[in-house]
N, C-alpha and C positions, 0 to 999 in steps of 0.2 A: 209532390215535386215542387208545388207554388211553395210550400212551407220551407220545402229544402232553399229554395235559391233566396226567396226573404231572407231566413235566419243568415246566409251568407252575406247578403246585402247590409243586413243588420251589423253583423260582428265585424266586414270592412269598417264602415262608418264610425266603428264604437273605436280601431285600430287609430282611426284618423283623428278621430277626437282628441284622444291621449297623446297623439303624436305633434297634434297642432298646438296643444299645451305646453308642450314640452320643449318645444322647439322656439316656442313666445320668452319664455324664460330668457333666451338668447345666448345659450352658451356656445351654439352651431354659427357657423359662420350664415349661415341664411336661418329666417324666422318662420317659415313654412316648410311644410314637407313639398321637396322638388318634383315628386310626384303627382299631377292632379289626378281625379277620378274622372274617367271620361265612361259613359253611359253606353255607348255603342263607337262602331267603324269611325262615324261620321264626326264623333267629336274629340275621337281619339290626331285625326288629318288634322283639325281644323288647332286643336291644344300642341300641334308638333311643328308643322309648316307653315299652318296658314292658306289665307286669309280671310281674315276677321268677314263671320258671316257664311263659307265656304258647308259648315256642316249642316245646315238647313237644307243648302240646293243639294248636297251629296245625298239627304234623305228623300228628298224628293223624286232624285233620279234613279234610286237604288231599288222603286218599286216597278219600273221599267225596263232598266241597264244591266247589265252584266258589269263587275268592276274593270274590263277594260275598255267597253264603252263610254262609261264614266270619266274618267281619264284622260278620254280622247275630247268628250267633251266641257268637262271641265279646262281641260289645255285651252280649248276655243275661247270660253267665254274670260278665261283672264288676261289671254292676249288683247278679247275685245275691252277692259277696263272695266267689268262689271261687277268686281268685288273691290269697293275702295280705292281702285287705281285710279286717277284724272286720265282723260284722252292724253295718248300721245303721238309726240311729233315723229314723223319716218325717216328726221334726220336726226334728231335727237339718239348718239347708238346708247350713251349711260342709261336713259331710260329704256330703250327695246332689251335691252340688256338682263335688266332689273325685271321688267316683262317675263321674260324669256325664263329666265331663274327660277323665278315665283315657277310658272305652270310647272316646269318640269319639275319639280321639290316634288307642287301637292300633287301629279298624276301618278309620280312613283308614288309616294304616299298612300295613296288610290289603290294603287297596283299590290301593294302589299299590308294592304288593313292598319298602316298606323303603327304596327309594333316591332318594327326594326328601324334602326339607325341610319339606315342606309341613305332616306331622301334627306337628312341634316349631314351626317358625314362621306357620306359615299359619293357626294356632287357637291366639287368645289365652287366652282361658277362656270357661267354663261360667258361668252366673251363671240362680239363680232368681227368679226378678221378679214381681208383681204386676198381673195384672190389675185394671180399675174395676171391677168388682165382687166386689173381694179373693181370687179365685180365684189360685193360686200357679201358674206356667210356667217352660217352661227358653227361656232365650235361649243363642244361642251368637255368640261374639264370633271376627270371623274376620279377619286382615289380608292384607296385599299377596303373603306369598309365597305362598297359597294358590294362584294359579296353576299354582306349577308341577304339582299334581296333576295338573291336566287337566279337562277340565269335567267328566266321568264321574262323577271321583271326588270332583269337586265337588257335585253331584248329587244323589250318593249318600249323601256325608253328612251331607248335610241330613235324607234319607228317615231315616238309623239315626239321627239326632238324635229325628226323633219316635220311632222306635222305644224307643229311652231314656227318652225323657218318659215312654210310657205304662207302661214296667216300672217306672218312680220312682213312677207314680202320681199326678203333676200332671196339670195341666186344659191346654186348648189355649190357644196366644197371642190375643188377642183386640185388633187393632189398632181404635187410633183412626182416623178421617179424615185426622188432619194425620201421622200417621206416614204413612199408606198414600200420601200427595199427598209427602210428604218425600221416599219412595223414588225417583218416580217422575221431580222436580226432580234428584238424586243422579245416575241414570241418565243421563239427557241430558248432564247436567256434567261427567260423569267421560268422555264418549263425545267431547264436542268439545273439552274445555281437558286432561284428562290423558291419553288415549289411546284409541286405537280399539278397540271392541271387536268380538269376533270373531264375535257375534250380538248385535244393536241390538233389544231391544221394542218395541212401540208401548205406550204408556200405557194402552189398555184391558187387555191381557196382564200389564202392572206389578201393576195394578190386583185385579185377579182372583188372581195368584197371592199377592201379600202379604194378600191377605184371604183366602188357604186354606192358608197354610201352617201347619201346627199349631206350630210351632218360631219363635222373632224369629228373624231374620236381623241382625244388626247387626256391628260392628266400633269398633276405633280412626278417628280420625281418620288417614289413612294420605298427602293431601296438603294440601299449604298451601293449595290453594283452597277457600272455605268456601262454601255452598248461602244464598240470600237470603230465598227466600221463606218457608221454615218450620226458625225457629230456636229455642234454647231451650225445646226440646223436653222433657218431665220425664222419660222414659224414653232419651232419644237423649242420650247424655251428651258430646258436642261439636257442634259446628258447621261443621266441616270436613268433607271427603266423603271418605265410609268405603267405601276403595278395596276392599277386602276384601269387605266385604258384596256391592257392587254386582258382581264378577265372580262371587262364588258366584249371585248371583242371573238376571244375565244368561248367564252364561256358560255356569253349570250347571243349575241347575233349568230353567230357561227353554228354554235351546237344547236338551238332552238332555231334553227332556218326555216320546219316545217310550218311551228307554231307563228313564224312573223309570215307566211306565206297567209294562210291563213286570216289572221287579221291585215294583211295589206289589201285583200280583197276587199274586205267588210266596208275596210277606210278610203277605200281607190285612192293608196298609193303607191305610185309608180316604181314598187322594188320587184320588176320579173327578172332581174338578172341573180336572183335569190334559184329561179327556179333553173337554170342552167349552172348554176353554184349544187344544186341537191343533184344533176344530170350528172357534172363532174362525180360528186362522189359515188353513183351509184353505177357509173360507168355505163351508161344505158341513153337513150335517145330520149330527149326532153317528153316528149309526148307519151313513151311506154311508161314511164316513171310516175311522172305527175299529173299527165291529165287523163290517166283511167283508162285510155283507146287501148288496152292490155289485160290480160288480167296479173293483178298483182301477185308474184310466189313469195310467200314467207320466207328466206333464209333467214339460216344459225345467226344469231349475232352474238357474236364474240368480245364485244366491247366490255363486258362486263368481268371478265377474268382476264384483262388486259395487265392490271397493276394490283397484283396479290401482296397480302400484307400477313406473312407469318404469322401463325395460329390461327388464321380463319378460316377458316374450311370455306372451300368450294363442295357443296353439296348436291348438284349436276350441272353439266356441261351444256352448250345451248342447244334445246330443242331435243337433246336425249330420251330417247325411250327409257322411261322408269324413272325419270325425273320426278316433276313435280306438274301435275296435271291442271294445266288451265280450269278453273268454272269462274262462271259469270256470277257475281250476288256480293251483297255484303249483308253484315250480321248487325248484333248492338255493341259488338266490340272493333267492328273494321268499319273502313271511310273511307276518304280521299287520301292517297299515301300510304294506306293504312290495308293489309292485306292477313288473313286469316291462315295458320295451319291447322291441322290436326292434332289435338294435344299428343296423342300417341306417336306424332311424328317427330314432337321435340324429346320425347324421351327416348326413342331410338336412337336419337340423332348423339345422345349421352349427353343434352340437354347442353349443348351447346347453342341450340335456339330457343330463348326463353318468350315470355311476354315484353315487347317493349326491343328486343332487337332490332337493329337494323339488317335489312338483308339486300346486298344486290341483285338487280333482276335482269334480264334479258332484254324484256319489255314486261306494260309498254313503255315505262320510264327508268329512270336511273335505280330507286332504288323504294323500299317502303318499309315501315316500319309494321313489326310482328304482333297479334296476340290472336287469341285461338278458339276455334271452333267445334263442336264435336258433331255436329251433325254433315260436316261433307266429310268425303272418302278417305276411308282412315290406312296407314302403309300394312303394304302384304309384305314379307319376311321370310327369307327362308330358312328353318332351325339346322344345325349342326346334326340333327338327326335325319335331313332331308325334308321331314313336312314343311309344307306352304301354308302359312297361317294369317290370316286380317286381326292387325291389331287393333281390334275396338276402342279400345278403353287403356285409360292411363296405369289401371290396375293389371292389366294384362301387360302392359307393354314391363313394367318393371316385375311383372313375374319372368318375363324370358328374355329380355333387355340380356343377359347373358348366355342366351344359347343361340342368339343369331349368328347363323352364317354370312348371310349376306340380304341386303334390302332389294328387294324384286322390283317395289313401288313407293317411293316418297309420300303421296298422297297426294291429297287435292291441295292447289294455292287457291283461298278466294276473292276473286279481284272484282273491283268494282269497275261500273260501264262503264262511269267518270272517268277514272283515271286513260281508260282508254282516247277518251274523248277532251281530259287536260293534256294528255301529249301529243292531241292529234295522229296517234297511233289507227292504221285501220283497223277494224275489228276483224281477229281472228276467229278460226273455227271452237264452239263448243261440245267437248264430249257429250253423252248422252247422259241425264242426270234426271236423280229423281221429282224434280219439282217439273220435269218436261214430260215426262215418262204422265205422271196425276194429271196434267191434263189434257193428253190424248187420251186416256180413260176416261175421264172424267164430258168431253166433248163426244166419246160410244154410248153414253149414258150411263156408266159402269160408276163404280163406288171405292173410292181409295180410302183404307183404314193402314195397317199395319203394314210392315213390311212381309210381303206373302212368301211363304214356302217356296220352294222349287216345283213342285206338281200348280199348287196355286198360280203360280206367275207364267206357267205353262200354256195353263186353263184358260187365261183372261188373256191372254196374246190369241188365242186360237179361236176361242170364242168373240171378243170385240175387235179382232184382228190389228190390234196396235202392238207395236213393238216390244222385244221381250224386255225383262225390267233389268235397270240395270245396274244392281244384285248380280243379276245373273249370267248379264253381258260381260265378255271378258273380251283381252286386250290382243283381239286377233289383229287389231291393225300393226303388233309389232312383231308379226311372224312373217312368211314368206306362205304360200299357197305351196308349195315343196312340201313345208315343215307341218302343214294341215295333212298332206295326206300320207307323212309319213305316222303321224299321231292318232289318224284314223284308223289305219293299219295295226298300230299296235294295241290301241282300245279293242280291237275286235277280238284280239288274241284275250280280251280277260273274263271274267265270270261274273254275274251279278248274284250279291248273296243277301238277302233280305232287304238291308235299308242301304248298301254300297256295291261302287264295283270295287273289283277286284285284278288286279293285274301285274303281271310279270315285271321287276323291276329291270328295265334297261334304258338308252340312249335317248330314248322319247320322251324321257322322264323331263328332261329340260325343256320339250318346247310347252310341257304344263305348266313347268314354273316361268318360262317369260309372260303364256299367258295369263299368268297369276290365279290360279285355277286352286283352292285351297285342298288339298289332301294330305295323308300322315303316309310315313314309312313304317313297317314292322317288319323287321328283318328284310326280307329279299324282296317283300310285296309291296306294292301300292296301292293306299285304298285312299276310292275317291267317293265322296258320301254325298255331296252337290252334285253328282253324273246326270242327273235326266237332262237339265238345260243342255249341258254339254254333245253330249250324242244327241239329243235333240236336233239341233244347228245343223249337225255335222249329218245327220239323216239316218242314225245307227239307231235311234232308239229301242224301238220293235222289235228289230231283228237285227243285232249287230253284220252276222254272216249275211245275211240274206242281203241286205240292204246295201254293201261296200259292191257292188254293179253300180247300184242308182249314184253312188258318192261318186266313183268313176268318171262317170258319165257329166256329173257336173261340174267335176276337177276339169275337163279336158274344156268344157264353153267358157270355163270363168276365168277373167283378167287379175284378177287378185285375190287376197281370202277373204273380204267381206262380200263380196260376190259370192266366192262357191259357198257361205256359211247363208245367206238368203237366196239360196236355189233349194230348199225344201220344206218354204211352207208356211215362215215365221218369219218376221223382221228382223234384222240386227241391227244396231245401230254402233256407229264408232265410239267406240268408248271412251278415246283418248287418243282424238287428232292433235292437239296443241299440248305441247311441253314447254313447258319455261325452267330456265336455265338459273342456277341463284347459286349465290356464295354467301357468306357472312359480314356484314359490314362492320358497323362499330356495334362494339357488345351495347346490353341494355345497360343506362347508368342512373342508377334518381339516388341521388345522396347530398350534403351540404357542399357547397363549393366555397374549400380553403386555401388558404396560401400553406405553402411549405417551408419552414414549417408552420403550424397552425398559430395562426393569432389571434389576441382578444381584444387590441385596441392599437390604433393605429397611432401609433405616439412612435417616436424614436428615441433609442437608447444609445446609438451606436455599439460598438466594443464591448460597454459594459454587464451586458448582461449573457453574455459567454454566447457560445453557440446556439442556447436555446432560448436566446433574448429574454431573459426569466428579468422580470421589471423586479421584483423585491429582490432578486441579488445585486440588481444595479443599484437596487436602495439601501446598500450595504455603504455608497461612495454617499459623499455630500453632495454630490453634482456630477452632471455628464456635460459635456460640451459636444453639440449636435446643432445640422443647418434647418433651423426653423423659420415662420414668418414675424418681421418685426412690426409691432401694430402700435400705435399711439393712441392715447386716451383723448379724445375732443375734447376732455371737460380742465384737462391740465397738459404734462408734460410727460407723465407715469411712461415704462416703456415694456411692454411685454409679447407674448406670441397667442394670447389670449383673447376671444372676442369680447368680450367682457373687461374691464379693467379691475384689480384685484385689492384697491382703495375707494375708489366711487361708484363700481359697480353700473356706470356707462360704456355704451358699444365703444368700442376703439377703430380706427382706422389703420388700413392694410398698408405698410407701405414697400418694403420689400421682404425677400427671404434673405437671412444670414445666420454665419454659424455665433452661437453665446450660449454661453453656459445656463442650463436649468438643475436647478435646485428641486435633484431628483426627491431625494428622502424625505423635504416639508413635503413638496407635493401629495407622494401617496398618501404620508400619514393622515393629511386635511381629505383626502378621496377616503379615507376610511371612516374617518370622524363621518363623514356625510351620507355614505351608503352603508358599511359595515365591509368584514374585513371578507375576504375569500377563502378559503381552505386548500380551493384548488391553483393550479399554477398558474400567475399572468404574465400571459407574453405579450410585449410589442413591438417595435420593427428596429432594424440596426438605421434605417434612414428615411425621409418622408422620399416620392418618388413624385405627387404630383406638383405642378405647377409654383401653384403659392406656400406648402408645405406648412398647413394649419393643423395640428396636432388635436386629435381627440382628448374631450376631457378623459382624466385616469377614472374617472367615478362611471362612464362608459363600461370599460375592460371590466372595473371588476365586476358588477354585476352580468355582463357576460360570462365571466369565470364563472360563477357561482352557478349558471346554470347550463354551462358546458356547451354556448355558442361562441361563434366565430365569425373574425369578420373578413372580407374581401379587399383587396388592395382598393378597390373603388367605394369603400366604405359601407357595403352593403352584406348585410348577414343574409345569405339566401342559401334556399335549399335547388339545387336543379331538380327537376320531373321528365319524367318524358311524354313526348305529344302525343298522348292517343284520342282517339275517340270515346 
């Protein structure tokens, strides 16, 4: 493993070498690769936001902290001026300002490891504002890439936003009514004309939280649609809907209530009107809810097949019996986010869930990405011939993958404790499973090797008196105590004949298949070959006849069927108390990320090179006339869109973009003199779209042609992956 991540370490560096060569030359408008190499978290913050020195204390705290303790305390210490800031004055607002700014950048930063956008574009600035009764507050202005934090870290830095106020020493925000009715208009609007959001408020929860939030929440204007009813606001300085704000607010504070609950203890900050916002939605009395004096009941949650997206299957409903069954653990392919099926479940599935999908869940969070396990519970099936079959193995499942009836049992999901405990989800119940089953045996003194027989797994339940294995446990919690003893009833009516029973095919047949009890049909019979667990439970073993008195008898004391199934002798254990609920999110994707159509260098041609911006048809013309950058030579007068000057071979200076004619067809031919020519087709863009609109050298493209890469409107040839463990 040491060898693997060196020679990785190795072949970066040797990447950056030739890149920092190449880049010296000076044909790019910057002379370095804009990427640095940062080593860890810590120096990833410290190369993004800032401040010079920040990634040493980040190390320091990171053997202690959890990253949003981190956060909270780094917020502190740059308020107090202890990274390069001079003290400042408490009337000075540009500086508390600048203060202000800074922490909040590097705690989101903090918040999310350094590798999204988010604390450079996603926080415009800090800004100190005035309340009506001249008290001073901090607002924070947030835009569109804030997203990609995450709601979490959306959330959270709103909470260290206050935390900042109070060490600056301002007063709380104190909205008007037509701010607080602004928000609430904003919301809806950005929810039906710019985009769905991934949690929708109701206007009393708007309501309630912008009149407790110590901090404004506001932003730029971030789309061209502008809000009607409350405009011209003196503190709201647009009238367009501030895309920014309204996902910190819905997406984070709002959805993530439980998780800022949470850390506002940790931090004793005074946000409990959070916990009468979580009463509101759960329709419940602040104290049954939140502070445990109840016990909590699991309900369906629904939220998850709320906004279905054609072609993606919904694969059960929440909490449905035969769904997909709760276990606790992860493997060396699952994580945080990251949750396991059964390979045999995605080839049932007709392999609509691959490795690397997204899947939506129930709980305990929104949503996690797939790849597979073969050691937890694999789906039962029932064949178009009537038998109930476990599909082990991937090999099994695409032998009958076409004679399934209908799926009895999805299989096991396997989730990690984490995740439970990143969503601040309470932990729900665990089926009986076999890593629990080893060591209750294992604590009788008893000895766990293979997976045991039916007689075997009999023997060592009755003998070390621990519960039966559960192999052999089946899913009596999704029958009725009715449906036991009409099934015991009709077991007694069959025959046992060497290694199976044997019995009469009728109506009962169905409560063997919900309890997923594997047997074949042959003609009119059912034969069941795993029977002794079964009559076992059920107390028929011995003496089918003889014994349905004693079944009676405990049909009539028992409250439900895992009751009457341990009134003779042996444990049961619930097999599968928790079902999680899951749909298909975004398929799995890892492939190059190109523009449409694909290009190999980012030059513009306009017009000329037809629909498929083919650069050698364009070099059919002497020239195209397209809006490029105009740069001047320092060393004379020479005038080109080139970094380089193409007489003295000095940097030029940038001065503006305009449209002028380039002399397409010398260009390429001198890009071929210098690289050689391509075979394959080069395409480049009908227009430059960023800023300064500095054209890629042509000697670029074609060596991408030739080995059939691509580049990104942001100039970067990448492949996407997807995140797994």
């Amino acid at each position: 493993m040491n060898d693997y991540f060196s020679k990785l370490q190795e072949e970066v560096l040797r990447a950056y070498r030739i890149a920092e060569r190449a880049r010296a030359k000076g044909f790019d408008p910057e002379l370095k690769p804009e990427v640095p190499l940062a080593k860890d978290m810590a120096a990833r913050v410290e190369g993004l936001v800032g401040p010079e020195g920040i990634a040493e204390r980040i190390r320091e705290l990171s053997k202690d902290h959890d990253k949003e303790e981190m956060a909270i305390i780094l917020a502190k210490e740059i308020v107090e001026g202890k990274f390069h800031f001079e003290k400042f004055h408490l009337d000075e607002i540009s500086q508390r300002e600048r203060i202000s700014e800074q922490a909040l950048r590097t705690s989101l930063a903090v918040l999310t490891e350094g590798i999204v956008a988010a604390p450079l574009e996603g926080i415009v600035k800090t800004k100190i504002k005035k309340n009506q009764d001249g008290s001073s507050y901090l607002a924070i202005y947030f835009a569109g890439p804030i997203r990609s934090a995450g709601g979490s870290a959306q959330a959270l830095a709103v909470l260290i936003g206050d935390y900042i106020r109070i060490n600056l020493g301002l007063d709380r925000y104190k909205p008007t009514r037509e701010e607080i009715e602004r928000f609430v208009e904003e919301v809806d609007l950005y929810n039906a004309e710019a985009a769905r959001l991934q949690y929708l408020p109701n206007p009393e929860e708007i309501r309630i939280a912008i009149s407790n939030i110590p901090v404004e929440i506001t932003g730029e204007g971030t789309e061209k649609i502008e809000v009607t009813g409350y405009r011209n606001l003196e503190r709201i300085e647009t009238n367009q809907l501030r895309g920014g704000a309204v996902l910190v607010l819905a997406e984070g504070v709002l959805q993530k209530a439980p998780k800022i609950i949470k850390h506002m203890k940790k931090f004793n900050l005074r946000w409990e009107w959070l916990e009468e916002l979580a009463s509101l939605r759960a329709g419940k009395k602040e104290e049954e809810e939140w502070e445990g004096e109840s016990e909590i009941k699991i309900q369906p949650n629904y939220k998850y097949i709320k906004d279905l997206i054609a072609g993606r299957p919904v694969l059960s409903y929440p909490s449905e019996k035969g769904g997909l069954r709760l276990r606790y653990g992860r493997c060396r392919t699952s994580g945080f986010a990251s949750a396991c099926l059964h390979p045999a479940t995605m080839v049932i599935l007709d392999n609509f869930i691959a490795v690397g999908t997204q899947l939506k869940t129930e709980r305990p969070g929104k949503a996690v990405a797939i790849s597979a396990c073969d050691t937890i519970e694999p789906p039962i099936v029932k064949l178009k011939d009537g038998s109930v079959v476990r599909v082990e193995s991937v090999e099994q499942a695409e032998k009958i993958k076409n004679k399934i009836k209908e799926i009895l049992f999805l299989g096991d999901i396997l989730i990690s404790y984490g995740d439970f405990l990143e969503n601040n989800h309470v932990l729900v119940p665990s089926g009986y499973v076999e890593e629990w089953w080893e060591q209750e045996v294992e604590r009788k003194g008893g000895k766990v090797g293979q997976t045991p027989t039916p007689e075997e797994a009999l023997k060592i339940s009755e003998e070390l008196e621990v519960p039966l294995h559960p192999r052999y446990t089946y899913f009596f919690g999704n029958v009725t105590k009715e449906d036991l003893r009409e099934l015991a009833t009709w077991l007694c009516k069959g025959e046992i004949k060497n290694d199976y029973l044997e019995v009469e095919k009728s109506k009962e047949k169905r409560i063997l298949e919900i309890l997923c009890v594997p047997h074949e049909v042959k003609g009119n019979k059912v034969i069941i070959r795993e029977y002794k667990p079964l009559l076992r439970v059920l107390g028929l073993l011995n003496d089918p006849q003889g014994s349905f008195k004693k079944f009676m008898e405990a049909y009539e004391r028992a409250e439900n069927p895992l009751q009457l199934v341990n009134s003779f002798g042996i444990t049961v254990r619930d097999k599968a108390p928790t079902y999680i609920g899951a749909r298909m999110g975004r398929p799995e994707k890892a492939k190059e990320r190109k523009m449409q159509p694909p290009v190999n260098v980012l030059f513009p041609i306009g017009q000329a090179g037809g629909r498929t911006r083919d650069i050698k048809k364009a070099a059919q013309r002497n020239y195209v006339e397209v809006e490029v950058a105009r740069r001047v030579c320092e060393n004379g007068n020479e005038v080109t869109f080139k970094t380089l000057c193409p007489k003295c071979g000095r940097k030029t200076r940038y001065e503006k973009a305009e449209k002028r004619k380039i002399e397409i067809k010398e260009l390429l031919n001198k890009a071929i003199q210098h690289v050689g020519n391509s075979s394959n087709d080069l395409k480049g863009v009908m227009g430059m779209t960023s800023e300064f609109k500095i054209p890629e050298p042509l000697e670029k493209g074609i060596l991408r042609s030739k080995h059939r890469v691509y580049v990104f409107k942001d100039g970067t040839a990448r492949f996407d992956a997807t995140d797994l463990p």
